[in-house]
N, C-alpha and C positions, 0 to 999 in steps of 0.2 A: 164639307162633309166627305166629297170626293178623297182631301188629300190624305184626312183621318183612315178613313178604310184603307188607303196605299200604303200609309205608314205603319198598321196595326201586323196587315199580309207582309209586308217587305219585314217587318220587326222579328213575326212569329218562324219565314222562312231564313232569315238569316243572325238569328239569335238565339240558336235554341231550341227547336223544337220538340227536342227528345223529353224534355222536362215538365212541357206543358200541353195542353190539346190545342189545336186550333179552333182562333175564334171565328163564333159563327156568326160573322155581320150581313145583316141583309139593308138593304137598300129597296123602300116601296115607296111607290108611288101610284099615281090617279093612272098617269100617261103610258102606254105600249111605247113610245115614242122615248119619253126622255129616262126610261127605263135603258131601251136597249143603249140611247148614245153615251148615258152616264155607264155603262159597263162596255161599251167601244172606247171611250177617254180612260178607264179603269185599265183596260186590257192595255194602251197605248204607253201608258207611264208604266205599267208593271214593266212591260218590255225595255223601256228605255232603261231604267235600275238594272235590268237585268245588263244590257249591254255595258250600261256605264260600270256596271261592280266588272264585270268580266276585262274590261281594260283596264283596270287598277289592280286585279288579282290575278293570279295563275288559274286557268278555266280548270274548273270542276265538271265534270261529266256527269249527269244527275238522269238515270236511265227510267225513274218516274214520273218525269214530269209530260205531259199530254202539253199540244197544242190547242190551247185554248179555242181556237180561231175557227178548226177542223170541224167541231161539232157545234157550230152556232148557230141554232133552230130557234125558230120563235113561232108557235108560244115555246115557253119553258113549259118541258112536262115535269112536273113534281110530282112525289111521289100521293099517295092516299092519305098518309100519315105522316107527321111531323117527324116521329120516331124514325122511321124510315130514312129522313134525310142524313147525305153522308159529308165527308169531307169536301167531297166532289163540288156538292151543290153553293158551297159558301166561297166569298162571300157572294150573299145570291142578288142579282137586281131583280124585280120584279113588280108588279103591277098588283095594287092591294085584290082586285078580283082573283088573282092566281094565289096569294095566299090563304084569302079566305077559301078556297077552295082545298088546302090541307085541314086536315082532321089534327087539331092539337088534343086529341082526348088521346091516350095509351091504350094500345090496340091490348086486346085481351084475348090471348091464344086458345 
């Protein structure tokens, strides 16, 4: 499941993205625990692609990308609404309690 979600992220950023949206894989589970290590193994291989592409290619400077690492709280606060969630949030690991905790209904203004 791990390496699907690596290769879907790694596909959507270095394949194109302008053409399509990003997809929104979330990863749930029971455990807080194998939530968070299954997105520390996720975070660990993204990095390495990253390194390994950047030794085969001329380095691209990509003045969007966040460090992952910097903002890693737990719990994950999501937002109220499903609607609500952004690029930011995917793909998201989390623990089925923090999802049922978004509102999948359309907020009505």
């Amino acid at each position: 499941m791990l390496f699907k979600i690596v290769g879907l992220e790694h596909a959507y950023q270095h394949l194109g993205h302008a053409n399509t949206s990003r997809p929104r894989q979330l990863f749930v589970t029971q455990s807080r625990v194998l939530a968070s290590k299954v997105k520390e193994q996720y975070l660990r291989y993204m990095t390495s692609i990253e390194l390994l592409s950047s030794q085969l290619e001329e380095p691209v400077i990509e003045d969007d990308h966040d460090d992952e690492d910097d903002d890693e709280e737990w719990p994950i606060s999501l937002p109220r609404y499903y609607s609500d969630l952004d690029d930011s949030h995917f793909p998201l690991f989390a623990t089925f309690s923090q999802v049922c905790s978004v509102s999948f209904l359309l907020r009505l203004s």
